[in-house]
ROFIDREN-806815 format. One record per residue: x, y, z of N, C-alpha, C, O in turn. Coordinates in steps of 0.1 Angstrom, whole numbers, plus 5000, padded with zeros to 4 digits. Layout:
N
XYZXYZXYZXYZ
...
END
This chain:
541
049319151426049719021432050919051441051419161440
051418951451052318961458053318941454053118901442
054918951458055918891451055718791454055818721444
055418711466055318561467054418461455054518341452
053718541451052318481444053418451429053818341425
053718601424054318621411055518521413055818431405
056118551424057718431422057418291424058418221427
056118221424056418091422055218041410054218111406
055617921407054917861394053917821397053317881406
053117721392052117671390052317551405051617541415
053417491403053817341413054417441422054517371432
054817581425055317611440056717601434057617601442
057217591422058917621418058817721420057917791415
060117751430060517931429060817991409061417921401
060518071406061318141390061418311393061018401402
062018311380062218471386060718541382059918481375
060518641385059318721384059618821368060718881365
058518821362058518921349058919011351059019041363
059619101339060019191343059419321344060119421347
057919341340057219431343056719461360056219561366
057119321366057019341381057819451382057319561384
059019431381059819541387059419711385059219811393
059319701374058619831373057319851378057019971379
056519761383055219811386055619841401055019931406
056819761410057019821424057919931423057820001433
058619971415058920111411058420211411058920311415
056920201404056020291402055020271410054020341406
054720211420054220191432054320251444055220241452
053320311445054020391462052920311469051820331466
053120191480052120141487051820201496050620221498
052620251505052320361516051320431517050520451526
051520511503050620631498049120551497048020581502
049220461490048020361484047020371500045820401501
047820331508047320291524047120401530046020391536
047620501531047520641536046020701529045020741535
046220691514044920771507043320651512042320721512
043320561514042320441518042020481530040820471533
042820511540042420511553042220381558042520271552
041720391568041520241576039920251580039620251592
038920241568037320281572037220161565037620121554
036220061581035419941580034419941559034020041552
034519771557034019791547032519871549032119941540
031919861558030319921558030620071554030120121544
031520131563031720251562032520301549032720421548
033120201538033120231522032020231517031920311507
031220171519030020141511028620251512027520241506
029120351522028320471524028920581513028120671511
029620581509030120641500029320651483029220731474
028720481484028920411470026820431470026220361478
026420501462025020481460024220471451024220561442
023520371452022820351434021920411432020920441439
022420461418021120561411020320531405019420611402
020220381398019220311394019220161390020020101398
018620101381018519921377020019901373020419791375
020920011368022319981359023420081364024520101358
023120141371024720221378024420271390023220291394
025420301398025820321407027320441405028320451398
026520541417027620661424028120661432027720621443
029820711425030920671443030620841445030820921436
030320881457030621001465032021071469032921011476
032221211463033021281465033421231484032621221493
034621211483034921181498035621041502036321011511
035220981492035720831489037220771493037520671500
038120911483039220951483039621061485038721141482
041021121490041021231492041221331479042321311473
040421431475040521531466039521501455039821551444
038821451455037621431441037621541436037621631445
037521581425037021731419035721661413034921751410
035421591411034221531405033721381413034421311419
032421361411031821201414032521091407033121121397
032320961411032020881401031520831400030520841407
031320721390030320651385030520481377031220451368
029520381384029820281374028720201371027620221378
028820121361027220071355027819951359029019931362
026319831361026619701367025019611372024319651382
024719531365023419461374023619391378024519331372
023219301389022919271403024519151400025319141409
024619101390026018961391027119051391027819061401
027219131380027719251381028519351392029619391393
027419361401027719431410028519401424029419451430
027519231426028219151435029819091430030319001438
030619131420031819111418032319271422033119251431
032119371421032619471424032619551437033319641441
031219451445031819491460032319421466032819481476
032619221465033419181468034619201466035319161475
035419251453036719321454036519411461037519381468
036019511467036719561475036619521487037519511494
035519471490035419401513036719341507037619411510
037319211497038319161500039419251503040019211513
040019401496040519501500040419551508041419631508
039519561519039319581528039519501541039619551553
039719371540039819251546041319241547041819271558
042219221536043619241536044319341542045519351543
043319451546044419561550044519671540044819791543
044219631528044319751519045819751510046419831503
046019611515047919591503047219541490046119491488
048319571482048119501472047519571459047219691461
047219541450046119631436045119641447044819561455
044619791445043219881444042319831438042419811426
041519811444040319731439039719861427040019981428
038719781417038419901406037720021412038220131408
036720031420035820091429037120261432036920371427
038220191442039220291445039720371430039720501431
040120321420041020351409039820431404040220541404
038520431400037620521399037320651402036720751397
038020611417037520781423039120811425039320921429
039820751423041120851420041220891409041920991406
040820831402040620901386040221061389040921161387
038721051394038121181397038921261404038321371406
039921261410040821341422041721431409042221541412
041721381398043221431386042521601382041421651384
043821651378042921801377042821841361043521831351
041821871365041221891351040021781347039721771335
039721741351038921651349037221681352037021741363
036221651342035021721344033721611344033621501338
032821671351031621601351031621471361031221471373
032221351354032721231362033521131359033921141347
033921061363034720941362034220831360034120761370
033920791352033020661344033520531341034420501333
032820421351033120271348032120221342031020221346
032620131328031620071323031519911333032419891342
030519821330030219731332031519581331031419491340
032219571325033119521323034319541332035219451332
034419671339035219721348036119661355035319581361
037619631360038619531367039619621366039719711358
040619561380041319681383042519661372042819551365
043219811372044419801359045519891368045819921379
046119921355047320011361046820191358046620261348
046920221373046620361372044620381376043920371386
044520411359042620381356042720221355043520151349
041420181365040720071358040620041347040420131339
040619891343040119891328038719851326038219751330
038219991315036920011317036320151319035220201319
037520201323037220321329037520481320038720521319
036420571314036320701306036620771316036220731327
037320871316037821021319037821091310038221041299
037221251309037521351299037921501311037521541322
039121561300039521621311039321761297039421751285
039121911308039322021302040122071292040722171298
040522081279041122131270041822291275043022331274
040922331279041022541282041422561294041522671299
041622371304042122421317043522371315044022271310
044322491320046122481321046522391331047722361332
045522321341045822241349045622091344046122001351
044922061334044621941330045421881323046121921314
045221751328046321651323046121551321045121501326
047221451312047321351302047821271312048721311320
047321131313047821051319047820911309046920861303
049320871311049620721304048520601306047820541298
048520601324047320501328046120511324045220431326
046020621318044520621314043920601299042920641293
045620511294045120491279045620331280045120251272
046520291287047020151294048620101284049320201282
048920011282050419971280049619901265050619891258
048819861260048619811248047719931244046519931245
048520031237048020171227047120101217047520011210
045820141216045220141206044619991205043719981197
045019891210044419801215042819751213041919761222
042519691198041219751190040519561183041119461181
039519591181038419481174038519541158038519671156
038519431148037819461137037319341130037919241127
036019361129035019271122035319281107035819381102
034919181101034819141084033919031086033918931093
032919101076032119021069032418871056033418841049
031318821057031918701045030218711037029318791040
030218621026029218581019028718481023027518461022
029518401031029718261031028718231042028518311051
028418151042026818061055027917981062029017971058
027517941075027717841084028017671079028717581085
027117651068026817561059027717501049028017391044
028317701047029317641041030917621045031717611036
031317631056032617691061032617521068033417441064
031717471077031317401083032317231078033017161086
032117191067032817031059034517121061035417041061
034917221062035817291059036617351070037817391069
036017331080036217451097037517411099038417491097
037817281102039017221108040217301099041317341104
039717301084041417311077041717501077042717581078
040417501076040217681073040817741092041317851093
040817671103041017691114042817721114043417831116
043317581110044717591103044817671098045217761105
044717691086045317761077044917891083045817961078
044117971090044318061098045418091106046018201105
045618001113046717981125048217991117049018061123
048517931105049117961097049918071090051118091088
048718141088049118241081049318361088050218431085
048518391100048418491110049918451120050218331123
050518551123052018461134050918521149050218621149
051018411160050818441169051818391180052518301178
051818471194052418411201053318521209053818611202
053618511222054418621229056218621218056618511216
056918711212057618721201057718681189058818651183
055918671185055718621174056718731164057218831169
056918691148057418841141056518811127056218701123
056318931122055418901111056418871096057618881093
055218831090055618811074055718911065056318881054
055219031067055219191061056119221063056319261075
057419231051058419291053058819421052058919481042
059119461066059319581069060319641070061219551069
061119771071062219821070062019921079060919981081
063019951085063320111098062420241090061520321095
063020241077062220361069060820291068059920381069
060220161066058820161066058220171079057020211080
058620141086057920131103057720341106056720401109
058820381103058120561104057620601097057220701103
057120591082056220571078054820521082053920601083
054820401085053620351088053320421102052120461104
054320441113053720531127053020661124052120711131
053720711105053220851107051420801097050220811098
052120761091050820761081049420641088048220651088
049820581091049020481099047920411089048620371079
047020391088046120301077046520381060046620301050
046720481058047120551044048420431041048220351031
049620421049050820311046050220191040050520151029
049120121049048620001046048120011033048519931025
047020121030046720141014047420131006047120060996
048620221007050020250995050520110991050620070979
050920021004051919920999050519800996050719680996
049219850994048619720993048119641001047619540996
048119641015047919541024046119601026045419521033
045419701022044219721026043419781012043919811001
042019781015041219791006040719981008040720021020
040420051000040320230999038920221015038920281026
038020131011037020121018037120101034036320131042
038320041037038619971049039220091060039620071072
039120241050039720331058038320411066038120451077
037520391053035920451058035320401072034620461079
035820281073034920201087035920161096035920061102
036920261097037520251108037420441118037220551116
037720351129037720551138038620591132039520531125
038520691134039520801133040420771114041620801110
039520711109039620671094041620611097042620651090
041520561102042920461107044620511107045720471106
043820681109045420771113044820911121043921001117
045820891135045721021140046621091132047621041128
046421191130047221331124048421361130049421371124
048221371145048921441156050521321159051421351166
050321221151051421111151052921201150053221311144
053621131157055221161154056121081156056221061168
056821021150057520921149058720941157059220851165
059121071154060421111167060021111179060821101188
058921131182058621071197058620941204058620911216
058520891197059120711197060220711197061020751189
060320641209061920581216062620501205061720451198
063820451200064820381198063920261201063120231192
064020171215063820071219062220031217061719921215
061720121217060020121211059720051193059019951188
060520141189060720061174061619941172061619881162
062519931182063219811178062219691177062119601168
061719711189060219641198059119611184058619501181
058919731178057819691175058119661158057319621150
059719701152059619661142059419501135058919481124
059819421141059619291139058119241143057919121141
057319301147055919201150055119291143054019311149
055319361130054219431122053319331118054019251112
052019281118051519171113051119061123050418971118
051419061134051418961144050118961154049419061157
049918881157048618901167049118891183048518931194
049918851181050318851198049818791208048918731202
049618741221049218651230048318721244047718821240
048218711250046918731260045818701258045318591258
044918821255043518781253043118821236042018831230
044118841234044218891216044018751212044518651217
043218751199042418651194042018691173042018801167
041718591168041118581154040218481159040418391166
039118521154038118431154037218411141036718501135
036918291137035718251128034618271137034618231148
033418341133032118391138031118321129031318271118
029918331137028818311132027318421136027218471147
026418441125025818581130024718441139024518331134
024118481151023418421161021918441163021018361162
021918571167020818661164021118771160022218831162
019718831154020018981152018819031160017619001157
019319121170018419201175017819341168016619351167
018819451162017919571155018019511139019219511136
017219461128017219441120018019541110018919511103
017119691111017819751104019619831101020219881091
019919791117021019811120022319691113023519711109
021519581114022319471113022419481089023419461081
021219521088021319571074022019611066022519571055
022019711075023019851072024719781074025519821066
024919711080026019671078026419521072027519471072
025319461068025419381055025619271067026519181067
024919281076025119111085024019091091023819081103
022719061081021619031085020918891089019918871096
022018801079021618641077021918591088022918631093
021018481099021718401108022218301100021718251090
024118261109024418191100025418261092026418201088
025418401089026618441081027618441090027618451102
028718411079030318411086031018551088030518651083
031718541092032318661099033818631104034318521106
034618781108035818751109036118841120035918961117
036518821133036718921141038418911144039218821146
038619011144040719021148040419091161039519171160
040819071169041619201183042919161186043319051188
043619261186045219301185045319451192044519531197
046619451190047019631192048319711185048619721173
049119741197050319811191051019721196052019791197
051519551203052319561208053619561216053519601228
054919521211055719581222056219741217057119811222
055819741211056319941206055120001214055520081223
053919991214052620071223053320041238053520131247
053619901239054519881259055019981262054920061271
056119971247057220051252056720241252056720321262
056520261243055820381243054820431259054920531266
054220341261053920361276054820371286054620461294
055820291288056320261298057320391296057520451307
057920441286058920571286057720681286058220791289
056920691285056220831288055920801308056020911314
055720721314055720691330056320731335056220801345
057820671328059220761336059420861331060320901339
059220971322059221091319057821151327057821271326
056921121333056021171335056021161354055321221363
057221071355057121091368058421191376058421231388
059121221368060121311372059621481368060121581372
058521481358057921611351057021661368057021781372
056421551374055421571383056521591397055921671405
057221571399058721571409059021731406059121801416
059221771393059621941391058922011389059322121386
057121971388056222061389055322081399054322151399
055821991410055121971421053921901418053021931426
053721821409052021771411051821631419052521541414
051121591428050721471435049521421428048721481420
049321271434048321221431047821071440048821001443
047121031443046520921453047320811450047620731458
047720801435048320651436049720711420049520781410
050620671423051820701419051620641403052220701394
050520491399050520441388049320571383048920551371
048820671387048420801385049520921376049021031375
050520911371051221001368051121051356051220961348
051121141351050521251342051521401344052421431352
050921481332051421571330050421701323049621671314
050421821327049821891319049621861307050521801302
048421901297048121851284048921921277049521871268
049122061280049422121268051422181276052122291274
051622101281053522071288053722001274053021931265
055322051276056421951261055321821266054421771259
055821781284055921621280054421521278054221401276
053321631278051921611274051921581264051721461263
052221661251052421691236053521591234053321571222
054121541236055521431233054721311233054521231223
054021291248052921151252052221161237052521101227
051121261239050321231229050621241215049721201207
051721281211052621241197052421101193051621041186
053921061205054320941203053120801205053220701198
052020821217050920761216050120741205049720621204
049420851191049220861183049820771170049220731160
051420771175051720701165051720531164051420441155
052320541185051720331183050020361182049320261180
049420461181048020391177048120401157047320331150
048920461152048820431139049320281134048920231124
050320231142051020121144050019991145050019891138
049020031155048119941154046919931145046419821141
046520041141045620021130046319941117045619871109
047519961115048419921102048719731107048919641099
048619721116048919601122047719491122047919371121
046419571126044819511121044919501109044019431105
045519531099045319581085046419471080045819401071
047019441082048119341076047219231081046519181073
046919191094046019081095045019081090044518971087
044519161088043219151075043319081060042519021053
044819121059045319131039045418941047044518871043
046018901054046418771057044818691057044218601051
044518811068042518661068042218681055042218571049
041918801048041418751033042218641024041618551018
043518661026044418541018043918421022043518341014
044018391035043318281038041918201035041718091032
041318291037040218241031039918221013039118141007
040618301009040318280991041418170988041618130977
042218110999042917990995041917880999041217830990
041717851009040817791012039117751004038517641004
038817821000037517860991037817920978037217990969
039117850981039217900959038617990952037917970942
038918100959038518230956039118370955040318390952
038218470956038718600957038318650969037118630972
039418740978038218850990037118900986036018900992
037318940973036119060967035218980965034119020969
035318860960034018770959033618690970032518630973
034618710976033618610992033518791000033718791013
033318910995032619010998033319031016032719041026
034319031015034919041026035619161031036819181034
034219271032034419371041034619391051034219311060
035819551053035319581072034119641075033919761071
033419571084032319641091032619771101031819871104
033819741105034219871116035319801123035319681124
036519931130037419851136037819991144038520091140
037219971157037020031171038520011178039319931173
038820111192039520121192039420121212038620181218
040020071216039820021234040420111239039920201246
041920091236043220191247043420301243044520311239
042720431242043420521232042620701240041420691243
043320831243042920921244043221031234044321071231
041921081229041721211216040721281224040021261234
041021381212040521541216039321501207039221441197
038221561217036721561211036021671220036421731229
034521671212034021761217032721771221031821791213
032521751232031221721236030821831251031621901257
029221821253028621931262028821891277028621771280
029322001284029722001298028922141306029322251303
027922141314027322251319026522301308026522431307
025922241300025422291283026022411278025422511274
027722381277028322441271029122331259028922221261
029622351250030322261241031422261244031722381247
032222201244033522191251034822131247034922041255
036122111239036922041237037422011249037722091258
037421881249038221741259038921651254038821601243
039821641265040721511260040221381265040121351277
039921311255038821171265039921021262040320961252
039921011277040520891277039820791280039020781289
040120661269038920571269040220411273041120371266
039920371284040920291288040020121292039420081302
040420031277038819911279037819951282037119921291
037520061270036220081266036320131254037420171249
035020131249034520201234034320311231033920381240
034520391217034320491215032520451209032420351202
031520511210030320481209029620621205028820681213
029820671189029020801187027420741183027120631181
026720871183025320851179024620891167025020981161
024020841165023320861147023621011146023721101154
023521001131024121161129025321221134025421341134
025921161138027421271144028421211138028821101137
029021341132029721381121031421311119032321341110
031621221130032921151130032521001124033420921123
031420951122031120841121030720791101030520891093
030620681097030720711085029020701078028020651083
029020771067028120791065027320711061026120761059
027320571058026220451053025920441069024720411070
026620451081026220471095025620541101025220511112
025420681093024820791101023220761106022820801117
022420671096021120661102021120561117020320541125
022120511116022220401130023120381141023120301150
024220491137025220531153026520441145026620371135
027320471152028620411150028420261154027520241163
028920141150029020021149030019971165031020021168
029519891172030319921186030819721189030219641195
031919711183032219581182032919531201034019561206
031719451206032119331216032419231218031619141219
034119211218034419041217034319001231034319071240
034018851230034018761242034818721240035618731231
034718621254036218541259036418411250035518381242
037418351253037518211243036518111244036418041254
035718101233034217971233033118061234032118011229
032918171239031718241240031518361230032218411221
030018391236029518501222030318641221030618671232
030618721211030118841208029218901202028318851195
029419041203028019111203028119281193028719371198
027719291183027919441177026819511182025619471183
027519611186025719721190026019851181027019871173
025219931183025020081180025420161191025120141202
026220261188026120441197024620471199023720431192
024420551209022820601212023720771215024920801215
022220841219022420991223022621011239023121121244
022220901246022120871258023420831265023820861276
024120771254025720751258026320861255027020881265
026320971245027121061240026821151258027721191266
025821161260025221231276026121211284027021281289
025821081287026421011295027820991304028321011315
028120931291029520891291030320931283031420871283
030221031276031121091267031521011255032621021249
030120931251030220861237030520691242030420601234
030820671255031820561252030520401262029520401269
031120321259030620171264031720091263032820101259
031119981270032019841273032619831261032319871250
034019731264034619671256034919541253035619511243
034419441263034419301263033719261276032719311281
034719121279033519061294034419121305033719141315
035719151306036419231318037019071329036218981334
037919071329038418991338037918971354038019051363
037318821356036718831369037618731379037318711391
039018671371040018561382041318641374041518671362
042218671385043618681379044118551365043618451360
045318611364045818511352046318361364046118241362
046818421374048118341381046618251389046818131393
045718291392044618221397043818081388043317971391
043818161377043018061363043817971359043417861354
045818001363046517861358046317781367046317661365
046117821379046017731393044817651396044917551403
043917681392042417601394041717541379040917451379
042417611367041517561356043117401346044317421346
042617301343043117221334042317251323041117261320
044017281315043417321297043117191288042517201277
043517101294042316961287040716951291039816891284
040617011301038617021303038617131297037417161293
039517221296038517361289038917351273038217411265
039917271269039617201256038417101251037917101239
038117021260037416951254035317061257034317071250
035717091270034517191266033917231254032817201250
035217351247035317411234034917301227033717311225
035417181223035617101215033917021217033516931208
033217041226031516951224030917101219029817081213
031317241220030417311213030417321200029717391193
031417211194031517211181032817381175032817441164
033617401187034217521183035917491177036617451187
036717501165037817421169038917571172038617691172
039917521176040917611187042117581183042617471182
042517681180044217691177045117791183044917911180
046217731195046517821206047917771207048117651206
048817851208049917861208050817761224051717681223
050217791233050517761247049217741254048217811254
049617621262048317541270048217631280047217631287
048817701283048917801296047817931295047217981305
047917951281046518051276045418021276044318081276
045717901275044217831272043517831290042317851291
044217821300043817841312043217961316042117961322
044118091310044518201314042918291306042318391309
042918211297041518281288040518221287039818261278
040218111296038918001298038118141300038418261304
036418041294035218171300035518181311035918291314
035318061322035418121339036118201342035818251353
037518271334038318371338037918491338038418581345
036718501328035618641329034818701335034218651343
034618781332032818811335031818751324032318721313
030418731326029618661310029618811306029318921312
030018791293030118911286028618951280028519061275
027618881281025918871281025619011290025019111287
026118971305025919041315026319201312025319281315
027219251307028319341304027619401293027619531293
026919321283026319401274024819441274024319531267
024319351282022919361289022519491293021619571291
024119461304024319621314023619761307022719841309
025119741295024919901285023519881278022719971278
023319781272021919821265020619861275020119971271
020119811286019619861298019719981299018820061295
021120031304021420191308021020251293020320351294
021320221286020920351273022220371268022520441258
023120311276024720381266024920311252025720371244
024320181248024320151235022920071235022020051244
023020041222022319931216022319851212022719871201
021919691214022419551210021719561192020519591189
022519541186022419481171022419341169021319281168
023319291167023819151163024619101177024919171187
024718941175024718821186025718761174025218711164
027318761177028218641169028618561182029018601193
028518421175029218271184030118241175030018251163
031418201183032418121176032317991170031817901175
033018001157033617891152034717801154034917681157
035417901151037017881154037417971161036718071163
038817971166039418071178041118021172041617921167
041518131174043118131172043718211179043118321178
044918201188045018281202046718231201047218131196
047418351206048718331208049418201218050618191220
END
């Protein structure tokens, strides 16, 4: 956005601008942005960009200057027509302003060390650095490859987790309105929301180092809840001394909190089920069964954690001489102190956030066994899986049909293994890892499966929602949150939201149809549609 756009309100009052503006024109080189673009007519971008079949499309080495690899993005035909109108509009302006996602793709592919290609899922919108949406895996054994902040984003670990219920539509239904409440209640939401789990300096490094293990010890999670999460809900590689002072200050008060943007709790309902046996296997076969979906992250300790590895990574690249197309590009050798520091301290707001899903979990089950005079265990309120958006690990997958350790950065997108592979849990193995899709506020989500075609592909990974199709500062300006309330309110959905401002900011129209998005990957072969959940209730910062 412009400063003009950011410095005034909704009515045209001048106010001051956030303070992540400033840092983002800090970390900004627009010159360079305009220099690496050139001044080539939109036709003459679009020679670059060629489709390889019904669901993706190739950007051509040349796009930008220095590709070491192609790229690539999935998208059908509604899809698509959003991703070449951002750029003609980028191209129409002159080329100021955010990089349309198209550009941030193939500068991805320019980073060194990086192999095969640069992959946009379907969902794809421009971000800081990488697109969000956008897989990179870069060489482990090459000394030139590198870790970049942007390509894991400012909300670390930034993740979905589903729970199951016993409970029918039938029966939640005489009940929705209070059970909506007492949701909203018990969960804190809200930009400096702080939680109810009382924490201490000595428990917050703990919980960075141990990550879902902490949640088991002090009780907030169930033994089982560790099985159906990635990465069984702790990187190893965690270090707490790599976490800033101001990171923890940040993040010790909101352990428990859901936070505001597009972070959400939702009451679900199963809609359809597309693979029967898949939907089986994870005990959500019934249309009509209730369900519980959380998305959250790490965040202002993951912010912060990002934002201090940017400025350490941009003075590392100043003394090692490395360049790059766009400055929100900055990185560091993988295996440099300040690579190994990033990926410490990253590891740990990603343990931060799985412990943080996990406190809201211990809260939605309280909730509900108050409500339904009950117990979790008896209203059978498992996790089905709790996936992970913002986050880059070491994995290992075939490059030139060789096997290969890579560092894969998956930035608003999914980790998506395939039946039988050995990271995934074993009541899963006959049907791929569980691949949780939330939608926007009032609309469906979607659980699929990993396929072998994705592991190919994309290096395991798929969409992670519907992907932003209107700025925030655009959705407050054109949408009233009394029509997109009462909308909600004829589907029979009820809504508990902290500020009428979100409610603008997170209307469907602000998306893509997240239908489209999942359509896309099931089409291409990168996943599999299982289950169809529609909202009940919604609860949103």
């Amino acid at each position: 956005r412009s400063l003009h756009v950011i410095q005034r309100g909704r009515e045209g009052t001048p106010r001051a601008p956030p303070r992540f503006f400033f840092f983002f024109l800090a970390m900004t080189d627009f010159g360079n942005m305009k220099r690496h673009t050139g001044a080539r007519s939109y036709a003459d971008e679009c020679k670059f960009i060629k489709r390889i079949d019904g669901t993706s499309f190739q950007i051509d080495k040349g796009f930008v200057p220095g590709m070491n690899v192609p790229g690539k993005f999935y998208a059908n035909k509604r899809l698509e027509t959003l991703m070449f109108d951002e750029l003609k509009l980028h191209v129409q302006r002159g080329e100021s302003g955010f990089l349309p996602a198209v550009k941030q793709i193939a500068n991805v592919a320019s980073l060194p060390g990086i192999v095969k290609r640069s992959v946009a899922m379907p969902d794809v919108h421009a971000g800081y650095g990488f697109a969000i949406g956008n897989v990179a895996a870069f060489d482990m054994s090459d000394p030139k490859a590198v870790v970049s902040p942007g390509g894991v984003g400012f909300d670390i670990n930034c993740g979905v987790r589903l729970l199951r219920t016993n409970l029918l539509e039938k029966d939640v239904k005489p009940l929705q309105e209070r059970l909506a409440q007492a949701l909203f209640d018990h969960i804190p939401v809200g930009v400096g929301s702080k939680g109810i789990i009382p924490t201490t300096a000595k428990d917050l490094d703990e919980a960075l180092e141990m990550g879902m293990d902490w949640s088991l010890r002090e009780g907030y999670a169930w033994v089982e809840d560790k099985e159906h999460c990635e990465e069984y809900g702790r990187m190893l590689n965690a270090d707490p001394s790599k976490v800033s002072r101001r990171a923890k200050k940040r993040g010790l008060p909101q352990l428990g909190t859901l936070g505001a943007g597009n972070h959400y709790a939702e009451i679900q309902v199963v809609d359809e089920v597309y693979d029967k046996v898949a939907a089986k296997k994870m005990g959500i076969d019934t249309k009509g069964q209730v369900c519980v979906m959380i998305h959250s992250g790490s965040r202002g300790l993951g912010h912060q954690v990002a934002t201090d590895a940017l400025t350490v990574m941009e003075s590392t690249m100043a003394r090692l001489g490395l360049s790059t197309n766009d400055k929100q590009l900055a990185c560091a050798p993988i295996n440099s102190k300040e690579g190994q520091d990033y990926l410490s301290g990253m590891a740990a707001a990603a343990n931060y956030a799985w412990v943080n899903r996990s406190s809201m979990t211990f809260l939605a089950r309280q909730t509900f066994a108050k409500v339904f005079k009950s117990t979790p265990d008896d209203l059978d309120m498992h996790v089905i899986y709790d996936v992970s958006h913002n986050i880059a690990k070491i994995e290992e997958h075939m490059v030139d049909g060789k096997l290969k350790k890579l560092l894969v950065h998956r930035k608003g997108a999914t980790r998506a293994f395939p039946p039988h592979h050995p990271l995934i849990p074993v009541d899963y193995q006959t049907i791929g890892q569980p691949v949780l899709i939330g939608g926007t506020m009032g609309t469906c989500s979607y659980v699929l499966t990993g396929t072998d075609k994705g592991m190919k592909d994309t290096f395991g990974s798929t969409c992670h929602g519907a992907g932003r199709a209107m700025s925030r500062n655009r959705s407050r300006n054109t949408l009233d949150y009394k029509q997109v309330l009462d909308r909600l309110g004829k589907k029979g959905i009820s809504i508990r939201v902290a500020s009428p401002k979100l409610v603008m900011e997170e209307a469907p129209e602000s998306y893509k149809n997240v239908t489209d998005v999942v359509d896309s990957c099931h089409a291409a072969g990168i996943s599999k549609k299982a289950v169809k959940l529609r909202p009940l209730a919604v609860v949103k910062g």
